[in-house]
C-alpha positions in Angstrom: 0.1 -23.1 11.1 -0.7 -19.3 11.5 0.2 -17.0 8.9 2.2 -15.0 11.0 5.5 -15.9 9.3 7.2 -13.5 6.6 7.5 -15.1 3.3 11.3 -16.4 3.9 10.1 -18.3 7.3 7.4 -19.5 5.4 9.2 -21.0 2.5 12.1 -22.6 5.1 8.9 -24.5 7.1 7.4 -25.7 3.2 11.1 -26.8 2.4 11.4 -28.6 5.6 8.1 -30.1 5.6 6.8 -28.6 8.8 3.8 -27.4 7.1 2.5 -27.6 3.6 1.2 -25.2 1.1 -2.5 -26.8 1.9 -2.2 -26.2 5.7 -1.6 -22.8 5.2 -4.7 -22.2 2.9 -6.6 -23.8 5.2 -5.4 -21.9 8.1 -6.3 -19.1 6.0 -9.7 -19.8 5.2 -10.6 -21.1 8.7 -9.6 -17.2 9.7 -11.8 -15.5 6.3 -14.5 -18.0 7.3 -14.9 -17.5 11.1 -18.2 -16.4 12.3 -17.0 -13.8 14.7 -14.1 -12.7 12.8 -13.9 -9.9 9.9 -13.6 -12.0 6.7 -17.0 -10.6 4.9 -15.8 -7.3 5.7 -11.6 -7.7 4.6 -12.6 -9.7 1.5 -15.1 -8.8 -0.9 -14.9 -12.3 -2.7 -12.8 -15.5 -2.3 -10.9 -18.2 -4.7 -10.9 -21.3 -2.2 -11.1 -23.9 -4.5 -9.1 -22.6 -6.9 -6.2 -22.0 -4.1 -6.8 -25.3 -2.3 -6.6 -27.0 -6.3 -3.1 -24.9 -6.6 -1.7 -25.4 -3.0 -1.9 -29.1 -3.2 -0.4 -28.9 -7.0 2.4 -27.1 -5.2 3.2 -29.6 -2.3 3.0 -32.1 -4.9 5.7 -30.9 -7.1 7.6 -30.2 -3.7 7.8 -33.7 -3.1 9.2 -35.0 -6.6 11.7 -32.5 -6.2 10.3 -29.8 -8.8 12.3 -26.7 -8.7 9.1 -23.5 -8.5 9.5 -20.2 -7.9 10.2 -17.6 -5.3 6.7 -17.4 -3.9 6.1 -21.3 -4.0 2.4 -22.3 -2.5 2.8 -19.1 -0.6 -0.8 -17.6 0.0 -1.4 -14.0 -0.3 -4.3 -11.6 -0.8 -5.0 -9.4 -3.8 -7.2 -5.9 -3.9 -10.2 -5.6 -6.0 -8.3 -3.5 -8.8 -6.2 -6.8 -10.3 -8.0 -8.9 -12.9 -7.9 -12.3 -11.7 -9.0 -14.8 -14.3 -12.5 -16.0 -14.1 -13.1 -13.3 -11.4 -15.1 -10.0 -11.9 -13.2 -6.8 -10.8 -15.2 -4.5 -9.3 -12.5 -1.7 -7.4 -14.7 -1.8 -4.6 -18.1 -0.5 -6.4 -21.4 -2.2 -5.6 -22.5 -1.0 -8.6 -19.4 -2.0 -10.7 -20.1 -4.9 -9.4 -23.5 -5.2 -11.3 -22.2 -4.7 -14.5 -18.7 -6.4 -14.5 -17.8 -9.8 -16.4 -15.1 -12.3 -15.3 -11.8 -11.3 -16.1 -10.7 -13.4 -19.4 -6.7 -13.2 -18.3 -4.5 -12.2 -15.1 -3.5 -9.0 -15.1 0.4 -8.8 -16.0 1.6 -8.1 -13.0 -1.1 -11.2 -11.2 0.5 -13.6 -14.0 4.1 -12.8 -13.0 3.5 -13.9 -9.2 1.3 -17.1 -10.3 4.2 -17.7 -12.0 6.4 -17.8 -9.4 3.9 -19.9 -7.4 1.8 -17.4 -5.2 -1.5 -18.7 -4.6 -4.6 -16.3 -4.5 -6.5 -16.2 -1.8 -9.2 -13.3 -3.3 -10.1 -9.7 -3.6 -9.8 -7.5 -0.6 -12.1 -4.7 0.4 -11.3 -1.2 -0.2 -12.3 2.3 -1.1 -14.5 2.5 -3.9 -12.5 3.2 -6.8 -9.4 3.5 -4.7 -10.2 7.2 -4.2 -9.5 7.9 -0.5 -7.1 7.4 2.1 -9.4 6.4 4.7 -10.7 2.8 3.5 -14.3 3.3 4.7 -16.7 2.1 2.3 -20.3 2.3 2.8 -21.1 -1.1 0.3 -19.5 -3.8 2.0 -18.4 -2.5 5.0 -15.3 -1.1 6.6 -12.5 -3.7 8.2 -11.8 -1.7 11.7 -7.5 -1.0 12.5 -6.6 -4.0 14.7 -5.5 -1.3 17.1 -7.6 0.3 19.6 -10.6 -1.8 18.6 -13.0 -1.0 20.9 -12.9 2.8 20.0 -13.2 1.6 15.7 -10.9 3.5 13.7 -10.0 3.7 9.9 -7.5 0.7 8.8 -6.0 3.5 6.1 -6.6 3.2 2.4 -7.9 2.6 -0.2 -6.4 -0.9 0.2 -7.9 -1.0 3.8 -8.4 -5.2 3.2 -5.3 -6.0 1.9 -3.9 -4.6 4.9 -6.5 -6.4 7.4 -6.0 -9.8 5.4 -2.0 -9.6 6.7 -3.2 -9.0 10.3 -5.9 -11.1 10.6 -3.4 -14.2 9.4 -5.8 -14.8 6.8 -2.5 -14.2 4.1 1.1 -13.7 4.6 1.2 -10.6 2.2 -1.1 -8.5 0.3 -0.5 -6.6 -3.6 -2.5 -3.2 -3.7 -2.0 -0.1 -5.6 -0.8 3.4 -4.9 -1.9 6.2 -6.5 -1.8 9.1 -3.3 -0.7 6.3 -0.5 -3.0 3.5 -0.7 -0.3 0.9 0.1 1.9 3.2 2.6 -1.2 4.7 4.7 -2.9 1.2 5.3 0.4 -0.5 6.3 1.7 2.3 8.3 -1.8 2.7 10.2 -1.4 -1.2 10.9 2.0 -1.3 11.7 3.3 -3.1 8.3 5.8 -2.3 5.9 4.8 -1.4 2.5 6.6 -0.5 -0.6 5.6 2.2 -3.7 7.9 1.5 -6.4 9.0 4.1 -8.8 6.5 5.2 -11.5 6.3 2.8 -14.1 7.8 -0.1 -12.9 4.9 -2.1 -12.9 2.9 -3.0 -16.2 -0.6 -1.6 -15.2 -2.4 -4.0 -17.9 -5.6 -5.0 -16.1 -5.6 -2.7 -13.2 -8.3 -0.8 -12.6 -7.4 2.6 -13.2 -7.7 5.9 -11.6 -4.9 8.0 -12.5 -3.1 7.4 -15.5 -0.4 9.7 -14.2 0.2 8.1 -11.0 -1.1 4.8 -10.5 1.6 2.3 -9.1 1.1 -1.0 -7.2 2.8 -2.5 -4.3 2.7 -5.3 -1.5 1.6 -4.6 2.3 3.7 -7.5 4.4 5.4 -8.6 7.4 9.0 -7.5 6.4 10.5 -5.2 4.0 12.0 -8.4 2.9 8.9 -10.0 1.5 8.1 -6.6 -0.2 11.5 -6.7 -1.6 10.2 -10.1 -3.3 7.2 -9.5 -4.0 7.8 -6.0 -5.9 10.6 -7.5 -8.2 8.5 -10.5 -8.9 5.8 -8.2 -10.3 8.7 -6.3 -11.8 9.5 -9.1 -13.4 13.2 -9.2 -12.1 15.2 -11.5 -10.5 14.9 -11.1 -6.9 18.7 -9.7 -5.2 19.5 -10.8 -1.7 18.9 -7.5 0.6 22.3 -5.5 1.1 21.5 -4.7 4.8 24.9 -3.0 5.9 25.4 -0.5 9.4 23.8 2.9 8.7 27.1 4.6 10.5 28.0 7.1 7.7 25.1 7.0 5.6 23.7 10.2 4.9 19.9 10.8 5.6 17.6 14.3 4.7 15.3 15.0 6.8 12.4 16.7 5.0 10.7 19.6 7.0 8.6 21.6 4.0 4.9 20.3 4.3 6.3 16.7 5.7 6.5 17.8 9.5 3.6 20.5 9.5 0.6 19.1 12.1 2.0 16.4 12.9 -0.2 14.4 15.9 2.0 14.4 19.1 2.4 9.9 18.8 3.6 10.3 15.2 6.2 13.8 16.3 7.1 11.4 19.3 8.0 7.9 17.2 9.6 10.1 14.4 11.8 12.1 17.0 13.1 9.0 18.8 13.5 6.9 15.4 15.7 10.0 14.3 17.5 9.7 17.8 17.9 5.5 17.3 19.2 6.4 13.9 21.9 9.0 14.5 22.9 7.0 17.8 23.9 4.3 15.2 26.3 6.4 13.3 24.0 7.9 10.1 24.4 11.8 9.5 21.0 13.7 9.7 20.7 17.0 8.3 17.4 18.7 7.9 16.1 20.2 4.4 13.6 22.5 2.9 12.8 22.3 -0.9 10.7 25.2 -1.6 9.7 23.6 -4.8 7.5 21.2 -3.1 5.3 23.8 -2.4 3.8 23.4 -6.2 2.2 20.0 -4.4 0.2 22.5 -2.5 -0.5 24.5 -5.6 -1.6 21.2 -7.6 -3.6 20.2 -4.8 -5.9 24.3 -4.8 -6.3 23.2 -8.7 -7.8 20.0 -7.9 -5.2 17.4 -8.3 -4.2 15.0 -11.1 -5.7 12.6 -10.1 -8.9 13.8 -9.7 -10.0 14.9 -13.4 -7.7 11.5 -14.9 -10.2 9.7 -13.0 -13.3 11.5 -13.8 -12.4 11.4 -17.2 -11.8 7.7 -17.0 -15.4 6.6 -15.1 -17.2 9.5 -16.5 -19.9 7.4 -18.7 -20.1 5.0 -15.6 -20.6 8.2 -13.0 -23.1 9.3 -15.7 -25.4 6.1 -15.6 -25.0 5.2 -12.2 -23.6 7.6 -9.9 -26.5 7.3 -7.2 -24.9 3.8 -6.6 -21.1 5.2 -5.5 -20.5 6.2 -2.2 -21.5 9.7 -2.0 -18.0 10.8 -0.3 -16.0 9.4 -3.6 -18.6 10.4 -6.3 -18.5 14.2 -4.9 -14.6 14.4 -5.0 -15.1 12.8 -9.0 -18.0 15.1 -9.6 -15.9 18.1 -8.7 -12.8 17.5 -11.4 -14.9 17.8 -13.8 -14.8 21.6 -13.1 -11.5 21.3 -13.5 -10.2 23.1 -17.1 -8.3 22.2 -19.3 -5.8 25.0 -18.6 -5.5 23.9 -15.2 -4.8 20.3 -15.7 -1.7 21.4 -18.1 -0.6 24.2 -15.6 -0.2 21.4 -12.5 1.4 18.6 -15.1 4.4 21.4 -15.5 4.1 22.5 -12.1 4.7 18.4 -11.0 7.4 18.2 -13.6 9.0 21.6 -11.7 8.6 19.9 -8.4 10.1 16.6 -10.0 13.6 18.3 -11.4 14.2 20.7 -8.6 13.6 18.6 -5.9 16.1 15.9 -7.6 18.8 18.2 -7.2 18.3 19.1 -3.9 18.8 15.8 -2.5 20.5 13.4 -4.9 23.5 13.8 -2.8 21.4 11.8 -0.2 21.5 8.4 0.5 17.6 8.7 1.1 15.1 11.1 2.5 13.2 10.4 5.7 9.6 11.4 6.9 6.6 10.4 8.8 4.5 8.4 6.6 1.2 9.8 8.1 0.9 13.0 9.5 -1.8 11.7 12.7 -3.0 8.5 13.8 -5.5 6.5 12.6 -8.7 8.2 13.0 -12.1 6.9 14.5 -14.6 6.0 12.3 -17.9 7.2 13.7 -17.3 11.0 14.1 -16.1 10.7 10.0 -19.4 9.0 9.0 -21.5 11.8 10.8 -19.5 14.7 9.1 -18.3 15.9 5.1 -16.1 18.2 6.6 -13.9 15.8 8.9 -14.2 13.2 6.7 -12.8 15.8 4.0 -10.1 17.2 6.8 -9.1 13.7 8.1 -8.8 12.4 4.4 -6.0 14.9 3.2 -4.3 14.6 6.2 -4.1 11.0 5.6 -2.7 11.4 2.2 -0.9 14.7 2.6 2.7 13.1 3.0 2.1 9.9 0.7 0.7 11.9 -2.2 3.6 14.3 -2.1 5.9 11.3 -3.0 3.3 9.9 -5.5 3.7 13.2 -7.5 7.7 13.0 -7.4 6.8 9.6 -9.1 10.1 8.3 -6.5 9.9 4.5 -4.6 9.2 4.9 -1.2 9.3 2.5 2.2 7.2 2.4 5.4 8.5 0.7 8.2 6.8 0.5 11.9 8.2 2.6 14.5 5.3 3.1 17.0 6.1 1.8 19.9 4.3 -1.9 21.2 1.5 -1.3 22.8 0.8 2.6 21.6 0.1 4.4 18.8 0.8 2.3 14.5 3.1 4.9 13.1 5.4 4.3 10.0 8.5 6.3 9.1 8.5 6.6 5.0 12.3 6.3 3.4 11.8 8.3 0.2 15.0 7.3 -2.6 15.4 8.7 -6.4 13.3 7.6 -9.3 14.6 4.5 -10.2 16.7 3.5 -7.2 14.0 1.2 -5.9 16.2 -1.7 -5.0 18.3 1.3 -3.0 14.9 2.0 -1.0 14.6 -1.4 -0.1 17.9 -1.7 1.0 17.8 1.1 2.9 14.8 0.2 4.7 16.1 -3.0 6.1 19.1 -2.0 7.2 17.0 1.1 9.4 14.5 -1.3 10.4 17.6 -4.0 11.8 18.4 -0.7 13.8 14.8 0.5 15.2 12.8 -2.8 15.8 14.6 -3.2 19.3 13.2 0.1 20.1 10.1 -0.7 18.6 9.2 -4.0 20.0 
């Protein structure tokens, strides 16, 4: 069986017996192991015995009748930030990858969804050190979008594999992190649904860091549904059935400071007519401008939070071995350490500013919409040949996402491009906290768009 299912399907053909847990991990590794497919390029190392070992455990227990979790010999891939026990994690670095022991334990949020059954497939590619929105990286190669293949542009970032591994059917979801967008730009440039959960949801113990700040984690998947499960496993919750209801009456924001500026004519188009699908169906759209978003901007001219978090983090390792990291990443670390102390207190307060004045401008909403990505994916080649478009293309990419990551709020992508054309996603922004509210949200939009889209 393919893994083209979502994670309810899936679980309905297991409970049936149409398939078992080991057909799908081997359907999975016959798509990571094909010759001419992608698999040395998506994943960066594998668990097959381990998952074949856990999948037949699984089917056995399904046949005496053993109640199991939510995610139940379900396979799905995991970035190289999560410690996986017995595995190195090695964020992506060929030279981490020198130096770095097996994991002794799961990280919290890996031992919460081995809990509840999920079976790991392995670590996913991505951008080295998760610091770019592009998912090119120069030490084990860079997984090409699935669309417009013969051109070769970015799959989005940093958790570029995670995103390929879903597409590909070699996994029926992926767990990555989110730090500027890392979750939403990869599944939006792939046509996916993603989910960012507020800041701090999700114990961080044994994930790689690179912000302290803003670091979150979240799953890349076929529906908004299987993110809904997957983000409340890690959250250790109970998981809620969805509480799709019409949109007529709902009441939406739609953001125009920064969010809409340069937008590439496919994403203006798919945004425009998802906004016309939307207010067809009975939802009240009223456009806003919150000035105070502008200290993102003002951050950004300083140098970012993240930028001298992480520095200060992998500063000893940059130190020793910085002739090893991709040269894009290491000069965007080296920079932040420029960056004074002065500076980093002044764009803390200036995010906290952004954070409470933005709150009460649209708390009276019953969530904010916005493109995800500001352009489409782009190609690859003219990136590697150029700093400056690689630099350009990068905060483009992250411009929208990273704006969100420094309100700290949960935020949705859903695909709106249309079939054939151009991956866009349309992000659904809520309040700190109201993460099962996003989710809920963004089913009952997508139930309304997907006719349009497919």
């Amino acid at each position: 069986m393919a893994l083209s299912g979502t994670i309810a399907q899936i679980q309905k053909a297991l409970a049936s017996g149409d398939v078992s847990s080991v057909d799908l991990i081997s359907s999975a590794f016959s798509e990571i192991e094909r010759e001419d497919g992608d698999g040395d390029e998506i994943f960066v190392r594998t668990f097959k015995n381990a998952a074949i070992t856990q999948a037949a455990a699984s089917d056995a227990m399904r046949k005496m009748g053993v109640p199991q979790g939510p995610l139940a010999g379900i396979p799905i891939s995991v970035k190289d930030l999560f410690d996986v026990e017995g595995a190195p994690t090695t964020a992506g670095s060929a030279a981490y990858a020198s130096v770095a022991e097996p994991a002794k334990r799961d990280a919290t949020v890996m031992a919460r969804l081995r809990a509840a059954g999920a079976i790991f497939l392995g670590h996913t590619n991505m951008t080295e050190f998760a610091y770019s929105g592009l998912g090119i990286n120069p030490h084990f190669g860079t997984p090409l979008n699935v669309w417009d293949r013969h051109i070769g542009r970015v799959p989005g970032g940093s958790s570029s594999g995670a995103a390929l591994s879903v597409m590909s059917n070699m996994a029926v979801a992926a767990i990555g992190s989110d730090t500027g967008g890392s979750v939403r730009i990869p599944a939006a440039f792939n046509r996916l649904y993603g989910f960012k959960p507020t800041t701090g949801r999700h114990p961080m113990d044994g994930v790689f860091p690179l912000s302290t700040t803003l670091d979150t984690v979240g799953p890349l998947a076929r529906s908004m549904h299987c993110c809904r499960i997957l983000d409340h496993v890690m959250a250790g919750l109970p998981v809620p059935e969805p509480d799709i209801r019409p949109i007529s009456g709902l009441r939406f924001g739609i953001l125009e400071t920064i969010a809409l500026d340069g937008l590439d004519m496919d994403v203006a188009g798919a945004f425009v007519r998802a906004l016309e699908t939307i207010s067809r169906a009975g939802a009240r759209l009223e456009r806003i401008k919150i000035d105070a978003l502008y200290n993102f901007e003002e951050i950004s001219s300083l140098g970012s939070i993240a930028g001298p978090e992480a520095f200060h983090k992998h500063r000893d390792f940059i130190i020793a071995h910085g002739r090893q990291i991709d040269p894009r990443v290491l000069s965007r670390l080296e920079a932040s350490a420029d960056v004074t102390a002065a500076d980093y207190i002044e764009m803390l307060a200036l995010r906290q500013d952004m954070i409470e004045r933005s709150h009460l401008a649209t708390r009276s909403f019953d969530a904010i919409l916005m493109p995800t990505v500001a352009i489409v994916p782009p190609e690859v080649k003219p990136l590697l040949a150029s700093d400056a478009l690689y630099t350009e293309a990068n905060y483009k990419v992250l411009r929208n996402t990273a704006l969100i990551n420094n309100l700290g709020r949960p935020a949705a992508t859903i695909p709106v491009g249309l079939k054939g054309g151009a991956p866009v996603g349309l992000m659904v922004v809520g309040e700190q906290g109201a993460d099962a509210h996003v989710q809920d949200i963004a089913e009952s939009l997508d139930e309304v768009l997907m006719p349009k889209r497919d």
